[in-house]
C-alpha positions in Angstrom: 0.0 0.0 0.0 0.9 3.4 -0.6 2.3 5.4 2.4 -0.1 8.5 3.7 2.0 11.3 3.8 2.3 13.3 7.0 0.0 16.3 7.2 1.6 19.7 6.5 3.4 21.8 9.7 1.0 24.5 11.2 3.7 27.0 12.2 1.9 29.9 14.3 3.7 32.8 15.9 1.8 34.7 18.9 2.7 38.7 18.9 2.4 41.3 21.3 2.0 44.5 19.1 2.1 47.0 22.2 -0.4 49.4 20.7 2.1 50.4 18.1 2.0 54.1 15.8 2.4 53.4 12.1 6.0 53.7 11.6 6.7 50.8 14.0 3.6 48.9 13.0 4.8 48.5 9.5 8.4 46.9 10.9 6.4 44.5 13.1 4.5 43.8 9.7 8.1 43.1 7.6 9.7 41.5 10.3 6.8 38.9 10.6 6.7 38.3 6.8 10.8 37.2 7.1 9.8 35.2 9.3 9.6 31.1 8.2 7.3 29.8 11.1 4.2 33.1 10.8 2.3 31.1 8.3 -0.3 31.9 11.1 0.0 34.8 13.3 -1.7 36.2 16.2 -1.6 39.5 17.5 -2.3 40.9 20.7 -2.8 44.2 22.1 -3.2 46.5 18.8 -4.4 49.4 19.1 -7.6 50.6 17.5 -6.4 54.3 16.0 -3.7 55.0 13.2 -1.5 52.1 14.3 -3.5 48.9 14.2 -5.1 50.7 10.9 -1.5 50.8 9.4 -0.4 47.6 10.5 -3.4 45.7 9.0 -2.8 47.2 6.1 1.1 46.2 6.0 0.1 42.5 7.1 -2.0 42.6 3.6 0.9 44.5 1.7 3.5 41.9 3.2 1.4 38.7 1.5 -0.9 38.1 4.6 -4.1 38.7 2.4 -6.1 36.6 5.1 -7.1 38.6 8.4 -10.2 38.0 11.1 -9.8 41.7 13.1 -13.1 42.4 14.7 -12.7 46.1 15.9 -13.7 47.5 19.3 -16.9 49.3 19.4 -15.1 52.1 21.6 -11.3 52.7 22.3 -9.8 49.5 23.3 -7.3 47.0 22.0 -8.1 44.0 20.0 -6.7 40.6 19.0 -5.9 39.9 15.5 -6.2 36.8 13.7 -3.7 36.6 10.0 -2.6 34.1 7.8 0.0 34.1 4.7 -2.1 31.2 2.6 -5.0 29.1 4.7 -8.4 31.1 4.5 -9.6 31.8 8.0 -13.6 30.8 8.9 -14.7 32.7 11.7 -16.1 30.9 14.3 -18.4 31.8 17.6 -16.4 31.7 21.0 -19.5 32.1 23.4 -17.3 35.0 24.8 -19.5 38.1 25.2 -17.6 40.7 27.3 -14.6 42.3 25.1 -15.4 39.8 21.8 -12.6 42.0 20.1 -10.5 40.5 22.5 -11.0 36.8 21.8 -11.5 36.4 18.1 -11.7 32.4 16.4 -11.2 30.6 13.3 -11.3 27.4 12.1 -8.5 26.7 9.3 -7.6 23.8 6.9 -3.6 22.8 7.4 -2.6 19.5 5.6 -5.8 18.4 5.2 -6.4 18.5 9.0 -9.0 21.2 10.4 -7.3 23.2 13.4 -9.6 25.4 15.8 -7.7 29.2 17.0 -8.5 30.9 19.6 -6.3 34.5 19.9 -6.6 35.9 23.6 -6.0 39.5 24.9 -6.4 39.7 28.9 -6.5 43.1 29.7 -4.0 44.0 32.5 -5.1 45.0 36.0 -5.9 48.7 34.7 -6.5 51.9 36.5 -6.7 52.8 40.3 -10.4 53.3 39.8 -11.4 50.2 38.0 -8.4 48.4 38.9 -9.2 44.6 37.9 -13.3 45.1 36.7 -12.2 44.0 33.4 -9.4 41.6 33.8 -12.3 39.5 35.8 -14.6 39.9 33.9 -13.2 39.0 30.7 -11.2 35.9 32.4 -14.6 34.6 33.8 -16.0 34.8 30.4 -13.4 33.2 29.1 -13.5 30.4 31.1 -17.2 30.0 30.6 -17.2 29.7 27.5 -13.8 27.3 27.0 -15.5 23.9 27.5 -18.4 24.8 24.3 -15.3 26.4 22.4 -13.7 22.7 22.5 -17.1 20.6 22.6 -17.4 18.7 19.5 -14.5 19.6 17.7 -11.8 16.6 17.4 -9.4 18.5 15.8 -6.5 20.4 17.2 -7.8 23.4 19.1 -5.3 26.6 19.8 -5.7 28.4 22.5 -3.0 31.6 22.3 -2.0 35.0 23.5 -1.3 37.6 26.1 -2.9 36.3 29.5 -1.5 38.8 31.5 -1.1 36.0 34.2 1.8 33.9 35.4 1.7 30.0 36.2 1.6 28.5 39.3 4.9 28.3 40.8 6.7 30.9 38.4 9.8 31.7 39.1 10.3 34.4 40.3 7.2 34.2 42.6 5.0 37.8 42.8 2.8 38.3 45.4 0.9 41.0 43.4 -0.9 37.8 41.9 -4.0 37.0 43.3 -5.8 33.2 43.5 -8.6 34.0 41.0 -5.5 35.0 38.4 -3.9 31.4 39.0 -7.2 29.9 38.9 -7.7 31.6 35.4 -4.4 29.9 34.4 -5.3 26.4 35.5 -9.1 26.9 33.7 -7.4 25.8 30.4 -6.2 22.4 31.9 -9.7 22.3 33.0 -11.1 22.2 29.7 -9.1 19.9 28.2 -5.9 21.8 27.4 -2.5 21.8 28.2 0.6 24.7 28.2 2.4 23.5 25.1 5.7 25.4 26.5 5.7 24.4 30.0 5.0 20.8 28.0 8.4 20.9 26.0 10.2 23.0 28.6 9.4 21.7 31.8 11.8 23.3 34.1 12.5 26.6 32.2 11.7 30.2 33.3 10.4 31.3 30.0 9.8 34.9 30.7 8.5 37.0 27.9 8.1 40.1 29.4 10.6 42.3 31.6 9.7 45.0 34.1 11.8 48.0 34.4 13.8 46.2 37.9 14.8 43.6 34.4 12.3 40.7 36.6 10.9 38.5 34.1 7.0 37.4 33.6 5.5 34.6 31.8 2.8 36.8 30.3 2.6 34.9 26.9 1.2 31.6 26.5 0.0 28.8 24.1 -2.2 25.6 25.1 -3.5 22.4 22.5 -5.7 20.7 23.2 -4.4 17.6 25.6 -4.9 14.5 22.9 -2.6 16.5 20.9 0.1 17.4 22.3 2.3 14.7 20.5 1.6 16.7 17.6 3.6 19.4 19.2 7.6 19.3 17.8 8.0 22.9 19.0 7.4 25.7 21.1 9.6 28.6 22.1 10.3 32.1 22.6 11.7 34.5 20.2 13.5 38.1 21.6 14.7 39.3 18.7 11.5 41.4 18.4 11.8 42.8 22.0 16.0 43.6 21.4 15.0 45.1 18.3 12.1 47.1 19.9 9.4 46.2 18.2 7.6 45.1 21.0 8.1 44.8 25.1 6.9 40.9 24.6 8.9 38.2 23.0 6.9 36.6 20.2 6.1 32.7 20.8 6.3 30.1 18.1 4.6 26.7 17.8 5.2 24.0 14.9 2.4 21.5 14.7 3.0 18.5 12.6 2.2 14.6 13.1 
C-alpha cells in the first residue's frame, strides 16, 4: 500500500503588538513576513487608531491577504487573527464581554481542520477600576472554554497575552491573586495543556521584563491535551523585543504529526 504522507506543519507565531504608531507597526509587519514559522499569526494588544489601521494594512501589503480583526466598538485593543495562505472561517467563541479581544477561526492545514483561539487579557488597569475587566473577561473566558472545544476533534489553539503567570513561576510575585492562578489552570480544565511548559518543563520562560529587568510569563500557548504529540515545538523568540518592536517576546509553535 501506498504510504499516507504526514500532514503539512501548522507553524503559528503569537505577537504582542504593544499598541504600536504606524512607523513601528509596518516593521512589526516586515519583520513577521521574514519570518519562516508566521504562516499563522496572532496578535495581541493592537491598538484601535492610526497604528493597528496601518499595520493591517502592512500584514496585507506583506502577503498576509487573510485577516479575522473584529474592531472595538469604543477605544480599546483588539486581537488579530492573519494568515499568509489558509483562508480563516470565523467561528463563535461564546465570549460576550470584550469579543474583540478573543476572536476564532477554524482553518484547513494538511488536510487537518485546526480550531484558533487569539486571547487579549487586559491588565489589571487603572486605580479606579483596577481589575473590573481583567475578571470579567477571564470569567468569560473560562465560561465559555468547555463549548469552544465541545465537538471539535481537531487540534484546538488556544493563544495569546494572558497577562497571568503560572503556578509556581519563578520568580514568585505576590501581586498575583488566586482568582488570576485559577484563570491559568481553567485551560487544563477544559481539556488543554501549556504547550511550552509541555516541551520546557523546568524553564523560566519569561516573555516580558519589568523596568527592575524581573521577568513574567505573560505569553502563553495551550492544544488541546490529545494532541500534544503533535507538538515538535514551542519557544520564545527576543529578537523582536532587542529590536524594539515590542516589550513581549513573540512565541512560536510548529504542529505537525
Amino acid at each position: 500500500p501506498a504510504a499516507t504522507a504526514p500532514p503539512a506543519p501548522l507553524r503559528l507565531l503569537t505577537f504582542n503588538a504593544q499598541h504600536a504608531a504606524p512607523d513601528r507597526a509596518r516593521r512589526q509587519a516586515a519583520w513577521l513576513a521574514q519570518r519562516r514559522g508566521a504562516d499563522l499569526v496572532v496578535l495581541t494588544e493592537v491598538g484601535s487608531g492610526p497604528g493597528g489601521r496601518a499595520l493591517l494594512d502592512a500584514l496585507a501589503q506583506h502577503g498576509y491577504p487573510h485577516l479575522h480583526a473584529p474592531r472595538p466598538g469604543g477605544a480599546d485593543y483588539s486581537t488579530v487573527l492573519a494568515s499568509r495562505s489558509t483562508p480563516l472561517e470565523p467561528v463563535p467563541t461564546g465570549i460576550g464581554f470584550l469579543p474583540h479581544r478573543a476572536p476564532a477561526a477554524e482553518i484547513w492545514v494538511g488536510g487537518r481542520r485546526i480550531r484558533l483561539l487569539g486571547l487579549y487579557v487586559p491588565s489589571r488597569g487603572p486605580q479606579h477600576r483596577r481589575n473590573e475587566n481583567k475578571r470579567a473577561f477571564q470569567h468569560a473566558v473560562t465560561q465559555a472554554l468547555p463549548g469552544f472545544l465541545a465537538g471539535f476533534d481537531g487540534p484546538v489553539i488556544v493563544t495569546g497575552d494572558l497577562n497571568v503567570v503560572e503556578p509556581g513561576h519563578v520568580p514568585h510575585y505576590p501581586v498575583f491573586g488566586r482568582w488570576e492562578y485559577d484563570f491559568y489552570r481553567s485551560f487544563a480544565d477544559a481539556g488543554l495543556i501549556d504547550a511550552y511548559r509541555a516541551q520546557h518543563p523546568a524553564a523560566p520562560g519569561h516573555s516580558w521584563f519589568g523596568r527592575g529587568g524581573n521577568g513574567y510569563r505573560f505569553d502563553h500557548t495551550f492544544i488541546t491535551t490529545a494532541h500534544r504529540p503533535s507538538v515538535t515545538a514551542c519557544d520564545y523568540l527576543h529578537a523582536p523585543r532587542h529590536a524594539g518592536l515590542s516589550d513581549h517576546a513573540a512565541m512560536h509553535l510548529t504542529l505537525t504529526g
